[in-house]
C-alpha positions as CSV (number, residue, x, y, z in Angstrom):
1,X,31.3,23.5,-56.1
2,X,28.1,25.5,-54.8
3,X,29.3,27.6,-51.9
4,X,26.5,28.1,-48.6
5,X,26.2,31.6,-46.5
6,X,27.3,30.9,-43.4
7,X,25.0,31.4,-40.3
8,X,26.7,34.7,-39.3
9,X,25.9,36.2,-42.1
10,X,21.9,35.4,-42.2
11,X,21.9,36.5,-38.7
12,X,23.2,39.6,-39.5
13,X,20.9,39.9,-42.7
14,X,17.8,39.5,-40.4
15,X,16.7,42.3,-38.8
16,X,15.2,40.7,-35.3
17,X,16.8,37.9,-34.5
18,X,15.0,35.3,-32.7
19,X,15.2,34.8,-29.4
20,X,15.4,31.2,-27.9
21,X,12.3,29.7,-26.1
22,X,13.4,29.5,-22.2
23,X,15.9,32.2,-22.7
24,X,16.0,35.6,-20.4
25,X,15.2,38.9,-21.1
26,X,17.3,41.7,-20.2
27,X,15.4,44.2,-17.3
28,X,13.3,47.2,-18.8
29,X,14.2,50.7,-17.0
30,X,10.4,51.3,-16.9
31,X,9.9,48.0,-14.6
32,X,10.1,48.5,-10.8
33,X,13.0,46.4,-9.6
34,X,12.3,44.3,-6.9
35,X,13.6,45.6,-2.9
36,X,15.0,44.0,-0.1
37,X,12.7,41.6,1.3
38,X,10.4,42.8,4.4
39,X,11.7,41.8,8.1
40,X,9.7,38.3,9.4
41,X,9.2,37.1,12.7
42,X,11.0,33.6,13.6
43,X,7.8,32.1,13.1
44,X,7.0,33.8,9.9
45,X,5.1,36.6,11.1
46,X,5.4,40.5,10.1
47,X,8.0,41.6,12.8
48,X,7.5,44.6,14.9
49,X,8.9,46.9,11.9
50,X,5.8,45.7,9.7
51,X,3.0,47.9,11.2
52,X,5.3,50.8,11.8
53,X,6.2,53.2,14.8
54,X,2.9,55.0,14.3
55,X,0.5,52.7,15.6
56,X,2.6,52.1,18.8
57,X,2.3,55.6,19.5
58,X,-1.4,55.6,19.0
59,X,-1.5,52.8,21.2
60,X,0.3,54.7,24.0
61,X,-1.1,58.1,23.7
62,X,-4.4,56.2,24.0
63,X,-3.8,54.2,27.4
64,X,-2.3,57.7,28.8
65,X,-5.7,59.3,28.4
66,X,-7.2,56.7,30.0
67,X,-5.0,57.0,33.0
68,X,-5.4,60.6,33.8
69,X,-9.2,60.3,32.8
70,X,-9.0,57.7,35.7
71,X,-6.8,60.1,38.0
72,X,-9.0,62.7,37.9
73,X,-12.2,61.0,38.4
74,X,-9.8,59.4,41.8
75,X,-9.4,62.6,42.5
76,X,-12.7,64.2,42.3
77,X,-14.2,61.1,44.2
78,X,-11.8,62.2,47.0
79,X,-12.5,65.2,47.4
80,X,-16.7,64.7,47.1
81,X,-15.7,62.1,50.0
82,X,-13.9,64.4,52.0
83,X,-16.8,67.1,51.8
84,X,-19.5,64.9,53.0
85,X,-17.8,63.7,55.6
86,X,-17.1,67.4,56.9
87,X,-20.9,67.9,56.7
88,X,-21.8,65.2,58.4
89,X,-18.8,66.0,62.0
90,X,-20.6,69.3,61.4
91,X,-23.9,67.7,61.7
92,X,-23.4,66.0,64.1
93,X,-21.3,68.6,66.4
94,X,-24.4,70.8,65.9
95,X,-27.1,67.5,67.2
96,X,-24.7,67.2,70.4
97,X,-24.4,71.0,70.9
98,X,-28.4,71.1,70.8
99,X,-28.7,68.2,72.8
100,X,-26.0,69.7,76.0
101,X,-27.8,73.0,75.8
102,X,-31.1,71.4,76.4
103,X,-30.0,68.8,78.9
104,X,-29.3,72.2,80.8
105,X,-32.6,74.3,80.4
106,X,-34.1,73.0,83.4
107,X,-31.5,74.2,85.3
108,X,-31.4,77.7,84.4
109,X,-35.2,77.3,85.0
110,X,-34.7,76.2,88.5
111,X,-32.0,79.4,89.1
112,X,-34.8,81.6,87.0
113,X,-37.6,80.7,89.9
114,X,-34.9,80.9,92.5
115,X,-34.3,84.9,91.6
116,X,-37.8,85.5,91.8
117,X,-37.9,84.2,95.2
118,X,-34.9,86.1,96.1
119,X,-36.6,88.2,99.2
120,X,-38.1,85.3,100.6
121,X,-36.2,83.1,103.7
122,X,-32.7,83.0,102.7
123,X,-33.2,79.2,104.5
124,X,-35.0,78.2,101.6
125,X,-33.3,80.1,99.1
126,X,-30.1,78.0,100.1
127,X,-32.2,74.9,99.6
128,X,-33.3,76.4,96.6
129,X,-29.8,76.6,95.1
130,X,-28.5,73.7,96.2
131,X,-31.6,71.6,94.3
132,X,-30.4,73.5,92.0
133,X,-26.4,72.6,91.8
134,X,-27.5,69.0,92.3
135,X,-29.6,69.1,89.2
136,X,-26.5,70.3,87.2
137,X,-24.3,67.9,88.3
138,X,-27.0,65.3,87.9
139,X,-26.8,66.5,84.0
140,X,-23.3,66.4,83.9
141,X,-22.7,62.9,84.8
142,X,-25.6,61.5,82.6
143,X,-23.4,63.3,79.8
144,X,-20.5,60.6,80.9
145,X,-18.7,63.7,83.4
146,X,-19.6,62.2,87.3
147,X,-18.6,65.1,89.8
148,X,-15.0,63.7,92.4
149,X,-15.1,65.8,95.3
150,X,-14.5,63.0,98.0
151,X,-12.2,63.7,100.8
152,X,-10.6,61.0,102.5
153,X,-9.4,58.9,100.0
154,X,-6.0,58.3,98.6
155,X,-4.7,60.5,96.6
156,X,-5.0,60.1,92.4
157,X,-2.8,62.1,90.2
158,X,-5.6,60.9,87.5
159,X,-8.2,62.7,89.4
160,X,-6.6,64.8,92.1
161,X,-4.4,68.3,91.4
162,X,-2.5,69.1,94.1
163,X,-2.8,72.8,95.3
164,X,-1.5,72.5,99.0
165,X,-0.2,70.2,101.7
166,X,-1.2,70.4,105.2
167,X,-0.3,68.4,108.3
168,X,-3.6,66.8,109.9
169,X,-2.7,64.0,112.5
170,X,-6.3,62.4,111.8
171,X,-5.5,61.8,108.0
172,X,-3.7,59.6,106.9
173,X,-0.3,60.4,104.9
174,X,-1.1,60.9,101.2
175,X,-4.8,61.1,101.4
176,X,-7.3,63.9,100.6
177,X,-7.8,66.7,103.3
178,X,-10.0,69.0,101.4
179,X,-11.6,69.9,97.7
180,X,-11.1,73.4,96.9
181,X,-13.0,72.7,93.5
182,X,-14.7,69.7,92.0
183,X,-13.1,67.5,89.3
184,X,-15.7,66.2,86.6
185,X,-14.9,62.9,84.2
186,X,-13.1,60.5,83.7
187,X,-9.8,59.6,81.8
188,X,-9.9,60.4,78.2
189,X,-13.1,62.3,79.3
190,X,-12.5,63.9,82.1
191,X,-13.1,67.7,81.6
192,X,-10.7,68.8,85.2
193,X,-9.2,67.3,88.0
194,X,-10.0,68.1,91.2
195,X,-8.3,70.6,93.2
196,X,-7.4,69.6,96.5
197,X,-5.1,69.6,100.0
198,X,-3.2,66.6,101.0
199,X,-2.4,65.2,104.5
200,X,1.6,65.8,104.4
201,X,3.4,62.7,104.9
202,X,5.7,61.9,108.3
């Protein structure tokens, strides 16, 4: 009876054994392996690992420049704001300066023609001198500083410094006896009281 070779044997016999259709092949060494999967969003985005630490730097590094770019332009708008505004007070200290001084000139004028009549009648030299006092205080109070020197009125710790009490039986208690020296202005603008004596009170 005819003997077979069994199946082991012809596969051994063959030098390349066939490989079955469908069947896997065992991983190369010169094959990159496949890595953990890269880290998704909920919704299937890239997550915030996906474009790296690098960008987000960028990012900030950026909008800090643009802030202190922003600062200092603050700044130097300041401080170009702050100069013009001292040369225009200066401007206009200098207009009102110019303005006072020749709001006087008549005045010394007046006291300039008044010392060239100096030997004529000392009557009308005292006329002379008092057009010429009136004049000032005319230019005072059309600056906003009106002359107080009024005696018998009550007296005003706004307008009135006391320098001395006297008893006068025809003045009233607490009213003005006598101005040593003018006051000129008013409240915020008042340049100085007037000095004056008071009737002393019973």
């Amino acid at each position: 009876m005819p003997t077979h070779p069994q199946e082991s044997d012809r596969a051994a016999s063959d030098p390349v054994a066939p490989v079955p259709e469908g069947a896997g092949r065992p991983p190369r060494g010169d094959l990159p392996q496949p890595g953990p999967p890269r880290p998704e969003a909920a919704n299937g985005e890239p997550g915030p690992d996906a474009a790296g630490p690098g960008r987000a730097e960028d990012e900030y590094t950026t909008a800090i420049k643009e802030l202190e770019d922003r600062w200092r332009r603050a700044l130097a708008d300041l401080d170009n704001l702050r100069k013009r505004h001292a040369r225009e007070l200066e401007r206009e200290r200098a207009v009102e300066r110019s303005r006072t001084a020749a709001a006087f000139l008549p005045v010394l004028d007046n006291l300039e023609l008044a010392l060239t009549h100096a030997g004529a009648d000392p009557g009308a030299i005292m006329e002379g001198v008092r057009a010429v006092r009136d004049q000032a205080v005319n230019v005072l109070e059309l600056l906003g500083y009106p002359r107080h020197a009024e005696t018998g009125v009550a007296f005003d710790p706004a307008l009135h410094e006391v320098v001395g009490v006297v008893q006068d039986p025809d003045a009233p208690p607490g009213t003005v006896v006598q101005v040593l020296r003018p006051g000129y202005g008013d409240g915020d603008r008042q340049l100085r009281p007037a000095a004056v004596t008071v009737a002393k009170r019973e």
